[in-house]
N, C-alpha and C positions, 0 to 999 in steps of 0.2 A: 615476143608478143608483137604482133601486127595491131595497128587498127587506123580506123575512119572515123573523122564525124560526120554524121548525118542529120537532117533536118526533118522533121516530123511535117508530113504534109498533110493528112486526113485521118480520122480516126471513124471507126463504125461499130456498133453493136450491133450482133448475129444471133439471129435463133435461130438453128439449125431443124431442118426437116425431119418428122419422125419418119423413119424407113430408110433414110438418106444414108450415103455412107459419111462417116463423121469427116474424115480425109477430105474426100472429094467434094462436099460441099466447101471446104477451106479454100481447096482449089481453083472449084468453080467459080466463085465470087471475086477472087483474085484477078481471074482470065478475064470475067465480066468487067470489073471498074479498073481495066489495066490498072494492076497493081502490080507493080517491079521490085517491088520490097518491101518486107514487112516485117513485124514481130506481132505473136499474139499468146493469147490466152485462153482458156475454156474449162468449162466445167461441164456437169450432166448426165446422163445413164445411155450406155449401151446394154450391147451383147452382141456376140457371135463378132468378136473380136482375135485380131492376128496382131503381136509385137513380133518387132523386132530385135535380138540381143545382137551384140558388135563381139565378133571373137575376134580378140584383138592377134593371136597369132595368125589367124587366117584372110583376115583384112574381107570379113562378109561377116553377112545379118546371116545367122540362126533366128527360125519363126519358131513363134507357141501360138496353136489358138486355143483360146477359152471361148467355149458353146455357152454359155450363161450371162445372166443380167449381172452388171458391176456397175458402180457408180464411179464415175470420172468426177476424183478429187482434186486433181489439176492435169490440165495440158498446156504444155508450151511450147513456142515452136516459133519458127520463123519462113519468109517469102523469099525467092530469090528465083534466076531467072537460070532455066537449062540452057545448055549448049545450043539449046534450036528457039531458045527466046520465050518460051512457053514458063510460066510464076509454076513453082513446086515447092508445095509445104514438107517442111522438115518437122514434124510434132514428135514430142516424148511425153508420155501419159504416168500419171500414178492412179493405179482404179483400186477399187475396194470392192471385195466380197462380202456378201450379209452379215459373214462372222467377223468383219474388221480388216480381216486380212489383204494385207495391200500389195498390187503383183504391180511390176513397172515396165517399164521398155519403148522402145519407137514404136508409133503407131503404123502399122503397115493398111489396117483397115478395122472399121469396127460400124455397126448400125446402130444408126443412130435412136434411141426410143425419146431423149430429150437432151435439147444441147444449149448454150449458150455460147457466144465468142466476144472476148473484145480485142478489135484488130487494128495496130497502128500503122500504118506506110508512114517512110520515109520518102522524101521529093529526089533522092537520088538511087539510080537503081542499083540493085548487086547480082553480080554472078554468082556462082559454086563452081570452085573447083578440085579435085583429089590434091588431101596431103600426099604424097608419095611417102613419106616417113610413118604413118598413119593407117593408109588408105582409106581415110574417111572423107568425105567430103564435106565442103565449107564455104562460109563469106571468103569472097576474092576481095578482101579488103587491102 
């Protein structure tokens, strides 16, 4: 195990735009209030959503989309900065269908019909970079 500590520098609550992508509004806000690092959370209802699943022999995301309304039971995820400096949210979702039925995975995208976030930065910033033993990517802690 790796790690850092880090020091909590600003905290925000988001309601996210209806029609917005749920992703990219995380993003967008990030870019806006340079934000270099974060952790967050959300709740809320999409559709016409894409996950991501990690096949771990093949070191890539398999997509699913679901064309339908789900309720976003939790999202979490975190801020960090690419290779070109630009904040990219890492979100993983558990949503629910009318009958209960809860589908999971990375968020690749999904529209937004109502959203909320709460989103903490850290005062120091973090990269991502590939496990190579993994190939997932991750805090360069």
């Amino acid at each position: 195990m790796d790690y850092r500590e880090v020091s909590v520098d600003r905290e925000f609550l988001l309601t996210l735009s209806y029609g917005a992508d749920y992703h990219e509004e995380i993003e967008s806000f990030a870019a806006d209030r340079d934000v270099e690092a974060a952790w967050f959370g959300g709740t809320g209802a999409v559709e016409d959503v894409e996950l991501g699943i990690f096949d771990q022999d093949e070191f890539e995301y398999e997509t699913v989309a679901f064309e339908e309304p789900l309720e976003v039971v939790a999202c979490m995820g975190s801020v960090a900065l690419d290779e070109a400096g630009t904040p990219v949210a890492d979100a993983h979702v558990t949503l629910a269908r009318p009958s209960g039925q809860a589908i999971a995975g990375r968020l690749e995208r999904a529209t937004v019909f109502s959203g909320e976030c709460y989103l903490r930065t850290f005062a120091e910033s973090l990269d991502r970079e590939r496990d190579e033993t993994t190939g997932r990517d991750g805090w360069a802690v």
